[in-house]
C-alpha positions in Angstrom: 118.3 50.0 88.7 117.4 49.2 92.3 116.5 51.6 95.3 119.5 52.2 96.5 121.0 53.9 93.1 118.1 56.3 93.2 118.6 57.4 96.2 121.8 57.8 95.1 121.4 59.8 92.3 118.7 61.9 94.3 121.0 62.8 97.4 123.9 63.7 94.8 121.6 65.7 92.4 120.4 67.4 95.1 123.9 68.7 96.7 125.5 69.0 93.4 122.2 71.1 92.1 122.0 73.5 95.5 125.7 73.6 95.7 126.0 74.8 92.0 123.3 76.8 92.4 124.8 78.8 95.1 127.6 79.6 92.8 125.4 80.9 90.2 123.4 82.9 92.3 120.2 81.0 91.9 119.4 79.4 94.7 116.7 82.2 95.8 114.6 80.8 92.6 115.1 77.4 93.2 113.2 74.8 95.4 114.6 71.6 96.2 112.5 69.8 93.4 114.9 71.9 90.7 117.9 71.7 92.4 118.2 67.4 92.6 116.9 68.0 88.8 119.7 70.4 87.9 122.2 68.4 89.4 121.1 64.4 87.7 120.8 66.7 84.4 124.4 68.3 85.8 125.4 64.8 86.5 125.1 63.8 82.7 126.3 67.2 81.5 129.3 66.8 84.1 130.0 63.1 82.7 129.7 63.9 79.0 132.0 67.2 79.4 134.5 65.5 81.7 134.8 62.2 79.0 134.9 64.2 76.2 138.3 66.0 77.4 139.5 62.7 78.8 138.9 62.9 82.1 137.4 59.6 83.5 134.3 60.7 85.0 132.7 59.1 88.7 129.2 57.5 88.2 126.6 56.1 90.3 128.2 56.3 93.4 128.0 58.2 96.6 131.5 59.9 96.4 133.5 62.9 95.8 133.8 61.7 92.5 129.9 61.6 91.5 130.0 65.0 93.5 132.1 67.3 91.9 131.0 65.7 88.0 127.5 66.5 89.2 128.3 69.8 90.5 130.5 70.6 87.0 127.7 69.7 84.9 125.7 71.5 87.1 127.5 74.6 86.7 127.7 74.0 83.1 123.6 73.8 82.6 122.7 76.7 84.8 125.4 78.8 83.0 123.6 77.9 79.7 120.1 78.2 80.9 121.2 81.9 82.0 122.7 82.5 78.5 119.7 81.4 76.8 117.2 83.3 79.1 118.8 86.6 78.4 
C-alpha cells in the first residue's frame, strides 16, 4: 500500500464518517479523528453488506463509488453502536 491509497482511504473515511454522521445525529460528539475512523471501518462494513447482497462494491478509489459504500457502512456501524449503547 503506497501514499497515495492512504490518503485515499483517509479523505473518503473522513467524508463518508462526517457525512454519516450528520445523518445519525452524531456529529456534535464526534471530532474528525472518529469520523475518518467511522467511515474506513464504514468502508469495510459498506463493502461486506453491499457484496453479500450482490452488489459489486467500489474499493480503493477516490470516487462516488468508494463514497457512498463508505458512507453505507458508515450508517450501518453508527446505527449499531447506538443500539448497543442503549
Amino acid at each position: 500500500m503506497d501514499i497515495v491509497s492512504i490518503i485515499i482511504w483517509i479523505i473518503i473515511g473522513a467524508v463518508a464518517g462526517w457525512l454519516a454522521s450528520i445523518v445519525m445525529k452524531t456529529n456534535a460528539s464526534q471530532g474528525l479523528i472518529m469520523d475518518i475512523v467511522v467511515g474506513i471501518v464504514g468502508a469495510f462494513i459498506g463493502g461486506f453488506v453491499l457484496s453479500a447482497v450482490g452488489v459489486e462494491a467500489a474499493q480503493g478509489e477516490l470516487n462516488l463509488g468508494s463514497l457512498l459504500t463508505a458512507f453505507i457502512g458508515a450508517v450501518i456501524l453508527l446505527g449499531l453502536l447506538r443500539l448497543i449503547r442503549r
